[in-house]
N, C-alpha and C positions, 0 to 999 in steps of 0.2 A: 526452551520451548521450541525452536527452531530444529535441535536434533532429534527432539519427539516428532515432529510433524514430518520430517524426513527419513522419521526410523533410522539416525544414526545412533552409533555408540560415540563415549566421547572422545573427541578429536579427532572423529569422522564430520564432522560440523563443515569445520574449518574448513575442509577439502573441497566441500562441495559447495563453497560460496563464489558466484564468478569472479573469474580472473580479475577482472579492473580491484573487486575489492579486495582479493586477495592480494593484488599486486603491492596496491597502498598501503594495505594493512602490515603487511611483511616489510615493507621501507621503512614505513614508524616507527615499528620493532625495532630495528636493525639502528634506527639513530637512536632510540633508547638504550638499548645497549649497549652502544660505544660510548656511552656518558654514564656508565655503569648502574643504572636503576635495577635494583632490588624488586621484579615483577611479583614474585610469590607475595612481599611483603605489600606493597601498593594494593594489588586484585584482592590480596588478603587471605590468599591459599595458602593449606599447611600440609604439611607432608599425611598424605591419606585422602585430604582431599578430593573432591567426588569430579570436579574436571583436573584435565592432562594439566602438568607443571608447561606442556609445552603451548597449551590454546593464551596462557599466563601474558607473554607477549603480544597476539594478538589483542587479544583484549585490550589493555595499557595503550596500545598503539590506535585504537580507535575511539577508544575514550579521550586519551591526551595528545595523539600525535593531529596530523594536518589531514585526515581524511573528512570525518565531519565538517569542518569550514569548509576541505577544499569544490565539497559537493551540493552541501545544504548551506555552506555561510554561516555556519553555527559553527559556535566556541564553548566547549562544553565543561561545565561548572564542575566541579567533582564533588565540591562541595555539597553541591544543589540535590545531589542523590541521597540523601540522607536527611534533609534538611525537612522538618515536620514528619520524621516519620512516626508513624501509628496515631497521627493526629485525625486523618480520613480516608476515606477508602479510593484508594486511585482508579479504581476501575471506575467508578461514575464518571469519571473524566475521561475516558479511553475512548475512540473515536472505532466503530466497525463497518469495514468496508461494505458499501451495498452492494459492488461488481468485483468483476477482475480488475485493476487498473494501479498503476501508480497514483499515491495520494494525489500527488502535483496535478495530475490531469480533471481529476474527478468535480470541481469546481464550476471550470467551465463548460463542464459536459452535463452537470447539472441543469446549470444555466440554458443550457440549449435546449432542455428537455422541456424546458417550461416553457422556453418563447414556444416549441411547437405545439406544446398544449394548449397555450393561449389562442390558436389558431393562424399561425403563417405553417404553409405550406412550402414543403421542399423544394416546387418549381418556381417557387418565387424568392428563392433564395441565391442573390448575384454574390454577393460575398459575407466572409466572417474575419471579424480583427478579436484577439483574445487579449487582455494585460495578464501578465502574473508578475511575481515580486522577482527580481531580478537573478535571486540564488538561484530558481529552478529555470531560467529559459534556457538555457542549455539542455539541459537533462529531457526538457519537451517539444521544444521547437526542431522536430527532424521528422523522416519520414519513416519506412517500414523495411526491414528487411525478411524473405519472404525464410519461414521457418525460426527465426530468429526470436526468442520470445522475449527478451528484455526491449528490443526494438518497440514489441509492439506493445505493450504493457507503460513505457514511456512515452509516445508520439500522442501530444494532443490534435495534431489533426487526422488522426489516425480514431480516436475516441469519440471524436465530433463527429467523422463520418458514420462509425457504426451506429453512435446512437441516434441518426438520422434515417439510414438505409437499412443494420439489419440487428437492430437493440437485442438482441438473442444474444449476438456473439459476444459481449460482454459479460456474459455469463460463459464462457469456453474457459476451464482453468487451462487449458493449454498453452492458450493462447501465442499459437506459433502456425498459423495455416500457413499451407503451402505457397496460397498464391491469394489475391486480392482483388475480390471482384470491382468490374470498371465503373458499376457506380459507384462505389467508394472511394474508389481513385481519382473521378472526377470531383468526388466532394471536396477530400482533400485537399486539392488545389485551388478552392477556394478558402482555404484559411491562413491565415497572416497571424505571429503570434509575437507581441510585444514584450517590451521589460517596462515597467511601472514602478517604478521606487514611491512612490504613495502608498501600494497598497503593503508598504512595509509596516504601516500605519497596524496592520491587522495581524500581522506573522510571526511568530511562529504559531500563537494562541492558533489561526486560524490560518487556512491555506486558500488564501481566498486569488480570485481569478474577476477580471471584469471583461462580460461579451457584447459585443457590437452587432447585429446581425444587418446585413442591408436588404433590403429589395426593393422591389420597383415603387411600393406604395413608402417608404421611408427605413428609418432606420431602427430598429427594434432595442433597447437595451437592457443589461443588466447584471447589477453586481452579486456575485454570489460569495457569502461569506462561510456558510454552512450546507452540507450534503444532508441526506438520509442516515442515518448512523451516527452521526456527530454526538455528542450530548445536548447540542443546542438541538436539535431534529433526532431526538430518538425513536430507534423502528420500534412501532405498534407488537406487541404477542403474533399479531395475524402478520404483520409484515415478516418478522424473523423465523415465524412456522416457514414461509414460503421461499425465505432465502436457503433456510435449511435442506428442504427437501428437493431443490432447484439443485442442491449441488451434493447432497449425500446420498440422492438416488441413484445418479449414475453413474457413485462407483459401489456401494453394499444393497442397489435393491428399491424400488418401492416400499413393501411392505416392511425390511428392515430399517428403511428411514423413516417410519414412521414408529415405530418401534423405538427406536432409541430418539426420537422427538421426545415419545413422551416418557422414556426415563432420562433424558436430559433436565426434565423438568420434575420429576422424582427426587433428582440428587440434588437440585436449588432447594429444596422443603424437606429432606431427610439427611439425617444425622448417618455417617456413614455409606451413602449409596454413591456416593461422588467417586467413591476409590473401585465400588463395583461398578459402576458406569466406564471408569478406566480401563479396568480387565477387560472387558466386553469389546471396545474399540479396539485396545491394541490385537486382540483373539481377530478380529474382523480383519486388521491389519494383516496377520500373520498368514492369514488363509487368500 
């Protein structure tokens, strides 16, 4: 999925996933292989096989080696992939993003959307303490570097302040501006971000985050265990029309995003249109 999105061929993938995971990922490898694992036979590739014999170790190395714990604190089942399958349909389980962001961030930045809707206002905001479950405070507790887009994609106080000062920019798939305006930057230095080993109570099932907000009239709070997307909070037809055309307008069009809106919705309810819906995208892609 990930080489279709990026229009690679395969084992063009692999190249283009950032260094840190490339790094891990190729060390994994490299200690599976000195203990002599059989990668084709593990992944389960045969010679013709439709990915490289060489992505064989990548793979292996992030399924079985130290990068999943050493990032998320997950220890990954191998078993577990297999286990009930064709029993139900996993996509009802699948969670979709309602922004740009790292899952980890999305939580708390929830959360804050709501204290503001409830009615505290921004100038009455002295400070923000966030918890999350101790695997991710690393990954979210830093600041921005300017052009850098994984920086800003993981920075919960970075997420807080947008969606406080300019909620748009979470919708930027680029997300790598150049520079950061000084409201924001003063927002963020009002956020403080915790590790909570309680809220492990909720994790992985859920990516939950607990927000504090302070101001002058008291302390605002709340637990956020589900986003917009989640299957516990799934987006409305009208909510996902709007995500869709938020972010396929401005790169094939207005009028073509609405256009393949609704043959998106053609190929859920036709036999066959799902593969002509494919052509259509990748042709859009290629032009």
């Amino acid at each position: 999925m990930g080489a279709r999105v990026l229009g690679a061929r395969h084992g063009q993938f692999e190249r283009r996933l950032g260094g840190k995971v490339r790094t891990a990922a190729r060390a994994g490898a490299s200690a599976e292989e000195a203990r002599g694992t059989d990668h084709r036979r593990v992944v389960g590739a045969q010679p013709g096989a439709r990915h490289d014999d060489a992505d064989a170790p990548l793979l292996r190395a992030l399924l079985d080696g130290g990068f999943l714990h050493g990032i998320f604190g997950i220890a990954p089942n191998l078993v577990a992939f297999t286990k009930g399958l064709g029993e139900r349909f996993a996509l009802d389980e699948a969670s979709f993003k309602p922004w740009c962001a790292a899952r980890q961030t999305m939580a708390a930045t929830q959360a804050l959307k709501e204290i503001l809707a409830d009615g505290v206002s921004l100038t009455q905001i002295r400070s923000l303490e966030v918890a999350v479950p101790p695997p991710y405070l690393k990954m979210t507790d830093h600041g921005v570097v300017s052009g850098d887009r994984a920086s800003h994609l993981t920075s919960l106080p970075y997420h807080l302040a947008i969606a406080a000062c300019d909620p748009d920019a979470a919708f930027d798939i680029a997300q790598s501006p150049p520079s950061v305006p000084e409201p924001v930057r003063a927002f963020m230095a009002k956020v403080t971000v915790l590790a909570d080993a309680t809220l492990l109570s909720h994790y992985p099932a859920a990516w939950p985050a607990r927000l504090v907000v302070r101001t002058a009239d008291g302390a605002h709070k709340r637990l956020m265990l589900n986003v917009p997307g989640d299957p516990a909070r799934p987006l409305s037809d009208a909510e996902l029309a709007i995500k869709f055309r938020r972010f396929v307008a401005g790169a094939a069009g207005g009028p073509a995003a609405e256009s393949l809106l609704a043959a998106c919705a053609f190929a859920l309810e036709t036999t066959g249109a799902a593969a002509q819906l494919m052509a259509r995208i990748e042709g859009l892609v290629r032009t």
